[in-house]
C-alpha positions in Angstrom: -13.3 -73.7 -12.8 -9.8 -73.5 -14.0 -8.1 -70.7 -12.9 -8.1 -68.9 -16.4 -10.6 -69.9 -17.9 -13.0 -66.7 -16.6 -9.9 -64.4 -18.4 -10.1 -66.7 -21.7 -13.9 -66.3 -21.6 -13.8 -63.0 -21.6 -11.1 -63.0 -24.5 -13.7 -65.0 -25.7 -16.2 -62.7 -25.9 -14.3 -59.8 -26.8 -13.1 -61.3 -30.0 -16.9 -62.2 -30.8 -17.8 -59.0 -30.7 -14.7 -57.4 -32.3 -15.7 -59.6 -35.2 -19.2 -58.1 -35.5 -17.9 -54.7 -35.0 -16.1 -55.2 -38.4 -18.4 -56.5 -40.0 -20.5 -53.7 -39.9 -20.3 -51.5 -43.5 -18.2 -48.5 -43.2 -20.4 -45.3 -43.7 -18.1 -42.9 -44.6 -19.4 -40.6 -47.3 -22.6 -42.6 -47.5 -25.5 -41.1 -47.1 -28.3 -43.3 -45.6 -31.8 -43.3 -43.5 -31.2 -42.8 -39.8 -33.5 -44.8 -38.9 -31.7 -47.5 -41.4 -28.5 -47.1 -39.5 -30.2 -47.1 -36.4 -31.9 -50.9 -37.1 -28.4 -51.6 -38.5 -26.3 -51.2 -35.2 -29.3 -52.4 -33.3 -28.9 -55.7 -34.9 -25.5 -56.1 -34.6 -26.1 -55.3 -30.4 -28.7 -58.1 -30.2 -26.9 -60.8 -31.7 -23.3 -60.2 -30.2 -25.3 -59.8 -26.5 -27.1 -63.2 -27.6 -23.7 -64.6 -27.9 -22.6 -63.1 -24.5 -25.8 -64.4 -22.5 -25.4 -67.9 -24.4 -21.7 -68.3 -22.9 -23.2 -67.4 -19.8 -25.9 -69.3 -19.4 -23.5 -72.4 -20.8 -20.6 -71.1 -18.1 -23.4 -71.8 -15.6 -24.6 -74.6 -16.1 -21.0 -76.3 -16.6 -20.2 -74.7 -13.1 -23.7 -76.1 -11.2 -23.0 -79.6 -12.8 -19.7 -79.4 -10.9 -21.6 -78.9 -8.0 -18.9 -75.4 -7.6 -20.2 -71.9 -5.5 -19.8 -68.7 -6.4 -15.8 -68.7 -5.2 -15.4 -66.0 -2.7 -13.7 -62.7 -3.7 -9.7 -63.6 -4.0 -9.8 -67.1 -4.9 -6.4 -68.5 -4.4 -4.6 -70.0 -7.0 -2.7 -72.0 -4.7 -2.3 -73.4 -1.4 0.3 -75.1 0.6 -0.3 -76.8 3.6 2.5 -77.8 5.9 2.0 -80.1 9.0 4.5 -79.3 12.2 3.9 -82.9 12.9 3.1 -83.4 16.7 3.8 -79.9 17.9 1.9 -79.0 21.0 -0.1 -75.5 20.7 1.3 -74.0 24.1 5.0 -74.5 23.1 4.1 -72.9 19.9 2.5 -69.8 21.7 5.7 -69.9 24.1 8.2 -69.7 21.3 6.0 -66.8 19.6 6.6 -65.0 22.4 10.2 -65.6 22.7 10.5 -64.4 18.9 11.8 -67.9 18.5 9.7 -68.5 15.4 9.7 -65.7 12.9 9.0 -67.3 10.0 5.7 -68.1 11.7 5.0 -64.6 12.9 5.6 -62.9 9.6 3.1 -65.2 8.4 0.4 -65.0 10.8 0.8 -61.3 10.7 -1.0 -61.4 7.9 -3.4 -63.3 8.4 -4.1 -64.7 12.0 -3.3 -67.7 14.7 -6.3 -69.7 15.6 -7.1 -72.5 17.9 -7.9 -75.9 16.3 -8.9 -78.8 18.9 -8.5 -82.4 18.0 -12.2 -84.4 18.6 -13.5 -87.8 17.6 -10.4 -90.1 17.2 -7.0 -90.4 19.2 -4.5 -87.5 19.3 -2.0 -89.6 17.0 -0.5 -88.9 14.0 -2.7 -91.3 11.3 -5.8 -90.5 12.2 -4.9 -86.7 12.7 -3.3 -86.6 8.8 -6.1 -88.5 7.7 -8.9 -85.5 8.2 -6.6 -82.8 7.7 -6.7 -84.1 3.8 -9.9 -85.2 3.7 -12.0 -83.0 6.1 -14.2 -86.6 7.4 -14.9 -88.5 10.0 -12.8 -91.9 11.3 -15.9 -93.8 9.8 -15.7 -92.6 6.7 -11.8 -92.6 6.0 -11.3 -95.9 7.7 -8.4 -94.3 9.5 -9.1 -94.6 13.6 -5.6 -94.9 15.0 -2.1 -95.6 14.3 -2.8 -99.3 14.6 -6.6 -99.4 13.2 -6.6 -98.0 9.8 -7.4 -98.9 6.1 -6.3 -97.0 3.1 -8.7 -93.8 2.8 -11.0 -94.7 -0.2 -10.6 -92.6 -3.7 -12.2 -89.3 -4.2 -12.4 -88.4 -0.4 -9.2 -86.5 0.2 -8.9 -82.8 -0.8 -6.3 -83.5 -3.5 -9.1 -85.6 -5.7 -11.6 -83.1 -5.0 -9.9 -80.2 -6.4 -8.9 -81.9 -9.5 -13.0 -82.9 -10.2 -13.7 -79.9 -9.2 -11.4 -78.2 -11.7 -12.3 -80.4 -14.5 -9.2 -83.0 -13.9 -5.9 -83.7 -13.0 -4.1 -81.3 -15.9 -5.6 -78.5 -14.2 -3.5 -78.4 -10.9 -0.6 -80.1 -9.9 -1.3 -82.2 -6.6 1.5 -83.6 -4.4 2.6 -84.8 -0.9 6.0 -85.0 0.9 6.2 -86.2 4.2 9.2 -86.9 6.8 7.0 -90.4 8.4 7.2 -93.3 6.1 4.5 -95.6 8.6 2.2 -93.2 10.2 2.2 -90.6 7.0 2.0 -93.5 4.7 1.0 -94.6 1.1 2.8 -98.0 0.8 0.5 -101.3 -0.2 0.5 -104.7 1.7 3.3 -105.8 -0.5 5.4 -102.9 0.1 4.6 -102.7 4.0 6.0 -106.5 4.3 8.9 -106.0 1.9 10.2 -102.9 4.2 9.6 -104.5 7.5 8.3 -102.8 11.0 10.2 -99.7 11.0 9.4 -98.8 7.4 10.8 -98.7 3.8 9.8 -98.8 0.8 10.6 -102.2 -0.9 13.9 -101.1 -2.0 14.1 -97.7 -0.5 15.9 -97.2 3.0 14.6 -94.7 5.7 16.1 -91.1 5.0 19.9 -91.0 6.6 19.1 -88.5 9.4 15.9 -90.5 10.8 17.2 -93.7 10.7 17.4 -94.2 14.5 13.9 -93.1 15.4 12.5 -93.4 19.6 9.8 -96.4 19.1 6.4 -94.6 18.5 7.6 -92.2 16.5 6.6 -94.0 13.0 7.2 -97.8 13.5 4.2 -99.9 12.7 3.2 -102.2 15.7 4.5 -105.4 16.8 0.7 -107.3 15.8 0.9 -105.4 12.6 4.3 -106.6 11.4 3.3 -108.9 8.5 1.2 -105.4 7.4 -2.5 -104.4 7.0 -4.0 -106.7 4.2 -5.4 -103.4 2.2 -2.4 -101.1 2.8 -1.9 -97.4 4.6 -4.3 -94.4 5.0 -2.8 -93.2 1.6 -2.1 -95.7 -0.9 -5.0 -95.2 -2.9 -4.9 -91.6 -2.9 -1.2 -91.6 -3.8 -2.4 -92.8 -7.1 -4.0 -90.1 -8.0 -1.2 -87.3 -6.8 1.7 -86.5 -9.7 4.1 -87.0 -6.7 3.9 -89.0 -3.4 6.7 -89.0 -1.5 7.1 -90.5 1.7 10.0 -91.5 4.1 11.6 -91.8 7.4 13.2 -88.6 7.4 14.2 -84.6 9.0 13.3 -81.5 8.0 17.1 -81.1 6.3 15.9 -84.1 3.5 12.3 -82.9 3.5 12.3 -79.2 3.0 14.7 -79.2 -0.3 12.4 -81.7 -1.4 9.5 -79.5 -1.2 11.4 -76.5 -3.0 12.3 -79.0 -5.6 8.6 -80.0 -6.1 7.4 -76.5 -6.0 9.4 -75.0 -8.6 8.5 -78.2 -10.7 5.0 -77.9 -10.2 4.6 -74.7 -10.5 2.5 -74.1 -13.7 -1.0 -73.8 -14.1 -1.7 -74.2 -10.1 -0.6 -76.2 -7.5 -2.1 -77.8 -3.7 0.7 -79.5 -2.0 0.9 -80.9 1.7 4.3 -80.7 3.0 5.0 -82.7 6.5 7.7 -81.9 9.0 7.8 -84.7 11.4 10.5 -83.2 13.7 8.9 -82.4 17.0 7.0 -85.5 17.3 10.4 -87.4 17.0 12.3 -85.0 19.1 9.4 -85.2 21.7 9.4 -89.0 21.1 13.0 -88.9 22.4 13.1 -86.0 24.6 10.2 -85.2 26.2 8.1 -82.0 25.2 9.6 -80.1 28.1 12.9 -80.4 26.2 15.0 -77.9 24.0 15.6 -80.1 21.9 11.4 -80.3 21.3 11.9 -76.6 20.8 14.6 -77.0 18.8 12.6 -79.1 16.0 10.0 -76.7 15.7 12.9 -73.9 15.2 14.3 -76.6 12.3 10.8 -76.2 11.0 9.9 -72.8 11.2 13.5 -72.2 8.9 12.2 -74.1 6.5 9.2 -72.4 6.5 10.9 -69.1 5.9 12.8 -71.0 2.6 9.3 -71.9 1.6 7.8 -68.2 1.6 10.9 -66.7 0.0 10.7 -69.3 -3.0 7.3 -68.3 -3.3 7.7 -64.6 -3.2 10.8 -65.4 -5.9 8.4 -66.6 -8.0 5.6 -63.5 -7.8 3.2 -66.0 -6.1 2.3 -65.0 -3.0 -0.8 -62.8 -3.7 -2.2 -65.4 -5.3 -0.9 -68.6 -2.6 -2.6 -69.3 0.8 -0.6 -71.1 3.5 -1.7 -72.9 6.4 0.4 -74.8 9.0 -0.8 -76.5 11.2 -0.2 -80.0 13.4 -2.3 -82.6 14.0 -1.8 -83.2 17.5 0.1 -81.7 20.4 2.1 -83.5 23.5 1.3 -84.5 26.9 3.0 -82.2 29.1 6.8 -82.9 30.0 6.4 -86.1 28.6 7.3 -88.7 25.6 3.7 -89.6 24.7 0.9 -87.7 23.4 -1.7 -89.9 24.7 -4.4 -86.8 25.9 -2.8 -84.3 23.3 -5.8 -82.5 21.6 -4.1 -78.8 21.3 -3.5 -78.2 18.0 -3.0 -74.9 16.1 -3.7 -72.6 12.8 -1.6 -69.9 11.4 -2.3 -69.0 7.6 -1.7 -65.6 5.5 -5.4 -66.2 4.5 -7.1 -63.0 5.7 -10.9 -64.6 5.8 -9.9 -66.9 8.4 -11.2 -65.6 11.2 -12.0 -68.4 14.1 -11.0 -71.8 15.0 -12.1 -75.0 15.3 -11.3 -78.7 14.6 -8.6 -80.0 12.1 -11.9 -81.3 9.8 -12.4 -77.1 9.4 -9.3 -76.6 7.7 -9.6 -79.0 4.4 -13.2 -77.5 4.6 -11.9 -73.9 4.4 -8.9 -74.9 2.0 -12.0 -76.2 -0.6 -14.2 -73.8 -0.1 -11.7 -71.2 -0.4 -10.7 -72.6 -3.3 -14.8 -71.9 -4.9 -15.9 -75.2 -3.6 -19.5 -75.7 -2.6 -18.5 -78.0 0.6 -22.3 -78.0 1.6 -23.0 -80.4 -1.2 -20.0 -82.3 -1.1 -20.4 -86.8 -0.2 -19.9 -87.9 2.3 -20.7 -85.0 4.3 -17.7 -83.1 5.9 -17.6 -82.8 9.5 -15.4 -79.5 9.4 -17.0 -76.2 8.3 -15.1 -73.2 7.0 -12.9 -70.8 9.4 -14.4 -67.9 7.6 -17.1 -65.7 8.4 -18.6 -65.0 11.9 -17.0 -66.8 14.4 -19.3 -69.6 15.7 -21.3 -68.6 19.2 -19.7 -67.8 22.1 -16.2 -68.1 20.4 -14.1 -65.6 19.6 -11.4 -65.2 17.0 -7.9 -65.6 18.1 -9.0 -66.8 21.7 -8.4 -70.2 23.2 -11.1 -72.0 24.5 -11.3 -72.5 28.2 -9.9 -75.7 28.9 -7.2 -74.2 26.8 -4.4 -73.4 30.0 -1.4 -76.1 28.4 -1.8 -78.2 31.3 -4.1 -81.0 29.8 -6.7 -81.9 28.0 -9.8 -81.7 30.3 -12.6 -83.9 30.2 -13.6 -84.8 27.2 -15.0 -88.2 25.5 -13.2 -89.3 22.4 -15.6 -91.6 19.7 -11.9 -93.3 18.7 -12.2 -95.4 21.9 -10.5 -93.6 24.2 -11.6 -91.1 27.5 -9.6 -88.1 28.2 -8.1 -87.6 31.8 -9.8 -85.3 34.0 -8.2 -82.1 33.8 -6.7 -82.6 37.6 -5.2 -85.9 36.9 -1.5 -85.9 37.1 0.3 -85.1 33.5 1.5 -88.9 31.7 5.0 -90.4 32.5 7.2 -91.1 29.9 7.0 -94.3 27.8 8.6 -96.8 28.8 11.1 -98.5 26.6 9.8 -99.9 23.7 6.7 -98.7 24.3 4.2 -98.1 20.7 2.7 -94.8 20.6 
């Protein structure tokens, strides 16, 4: 349903009935039969409310062949979702508390901080990105690690969605800007050759602060140096996006991007993903028991600040949901984020009222949005974080294993098994080491 087409309707049906209204003889200084005049209006009621029930019943059925719900009470008419790439839940509670990150307080202030676990793949950063857009299953995006992957096939990620959903790609604007080039990628076999292992766009060098990245951090791995023969998680989907832009950079090159593509995109509606890949590279390099880690997600949370103020600038934040979130946190006091499943929620969306995985949040973002994921193929693994919180969870409460200290013991369907919860924390990668 496009966002006003409920207030044209209803123009619509004004109009219709205006028309009838004066169309009806005027009676002044006539003198007729009451009943007469009686039949009279009657029969103009009857066939204007025949009009009105016949755009309803035409309204509905457009709306079930859409496969759309009944859209929940303050529909959105956009949302922004920003990924603190790599950002380790504990160290974001620890900075709360240190009022380190106010951007992020303001926000979850108004809506709420949640606990969101990473299950059924490796806590890297493909796999991770891959069902936060698309809300699936490794299986069904093709997307299992940073060195297993295939480009996630059309239709499945939460850009594509919308725009069916809404009737096509003129009714919302849909667009991506990321700070990983590799890991966060779109680029095709041809292009993946042409800029060689540590990225680049045929043509197009790596963004001049992130040039000299710690290996891991979004270089594609020594067997996959000729490139993947079908190209990266989102080359396909990039196609369908009025922008897709993606390159080795910090949040100083990515943020005024995003604040360029917002005010350009901001009319009818808008769903953009926006990608800070600071603290993964900063952990990368320093460890995740470093200020400079802490630093990053400072870096980030400024630019999240920018964000909200631009949005506010332009009247839109009753009517714009924001969610950030990360798609995998850090070993502890380490470069690797090997056994790394604590991610993190916060969102000014006031329905949101438990956590869960990262396959919840493109589920909540669609259905949020009106979007009946219950009928939606393939089947989404992630449920909405709205409503009762699921049993014996409560909202705003870590799970148990949740003490920053590990992972616990778990079994991951990417291939890997977790650590016990008392084996000793990871030591950092060696050089030239591929995370």
């Amino acid at each position: 349903m496009e966002y006003r087409s409920s207030q044209q309707s209803a123009a619509g049906w004004h109009a219709i009935i205006g028309v009838r209204a004066r169309q009806q003889p005027d009676l002044t200084g006539v003198s007729m039969n009451l009943s007469s005049v009686s039949r009279r209006r009657w029969t103009w009621t009857i066939a204007a409310s025949v009009l009105v029930l016949g755009c309803l019943r035409g309204g509905g059925r457009a709306r079930a062949e859409d496969g759309a719900a009944k859209a929940p009470e303050g529909t959105p008419q956009n949302v922004i979702l920003i990924s603190w790439d790599g950002l380790d839940r504990p160290v974001v509670k620890e900075l709360l508390d240190k009022d380190k990150l106010p951007n992020l307080a303001a926000l979850l202030k108004e809506g709420s901080f949640q606990t969101i676990e990473v299950k059924g793949h490796t806590t890297v950063t493909k796999p991770g990105h891959a069902e936060m857009l698309t809300g699936l299953d490794t299986k069904e995006t093709g997307v299992y690690s940073n060195a297993k992957y295939e480009p996630i096939p059309e239709g499945y990620t939460i850009f594509e969605r919308m725009q069916k959903f809404l009737g096509g790609k003129d009714k919302i604007h849909t667009f991506m800007v990321t700070g990983k080039l590799a890991h966060v990628g779109g680029r095709g076999p041809d292009e993946i050759k042409a800029g060689g292992a540590k990225g680049g766009k045929a043509g197009k060098k790596p963004g001049k602060r992130a040039r000299d990245l710690p290996d891991g951090a979004d270089n594609v791995p020594e067997a996959e140096r000729a490139g993947p023969e079908k190209g990266e998680p989102f080359f396909l989907t990039r196609k369908a996006l009025d922008v897709f832009d993606a390159a080795q950079r910090d949040a100083g090159e990515v943020g005024p991007l995003c604040l360029k593509y917002l005010e350009r995109y901001k009319e009818p509606r808008f769903l953009a993903f926006l990608h800070f890949s600071d603290p993964d590279h900063a952990g990368h390099k320093h460890g995740s028991g470093s200020d400079e880690y802490r630093e990053a997600a400072q870096d980030c949370d400024k630019w999240l600040g920018k964000i909200v103020k631009w949005v506010k600038k332009e009247n839109l934040y009753d009517k714009t949901l924001i969610y950030v979130m990360t798609d995998h946190g850090f070993d502890p006091d380490a470069h690797t984020h090997n056994h790394a499943p604590h991610s993190w929620l916060a969102t000014n969306d006031k329905l949101v009222t438990h956590g869960g995985t990262i396959a919840d949040v493109p589920a909540t973002i669609l259905a949020r949005f009106g979007v009946d994921v219950e009928k939606l193929e393939p089947k989404l693994i992630g449920k909405p974080l709205t409503g009762p919180a699921p049993k014996g969870e409560k909202a705003d409460e870590p799970r148990k294993e949740d003490d920053g200290k590990g992972a616990g013991k778990r079994k991951n369907k990417g291939g890997r098994k977790g650590l016990d919860k008392n084996a000793p924390a990871p030591k950092p990668a060696p050089e030239g080491a591929t995370l």
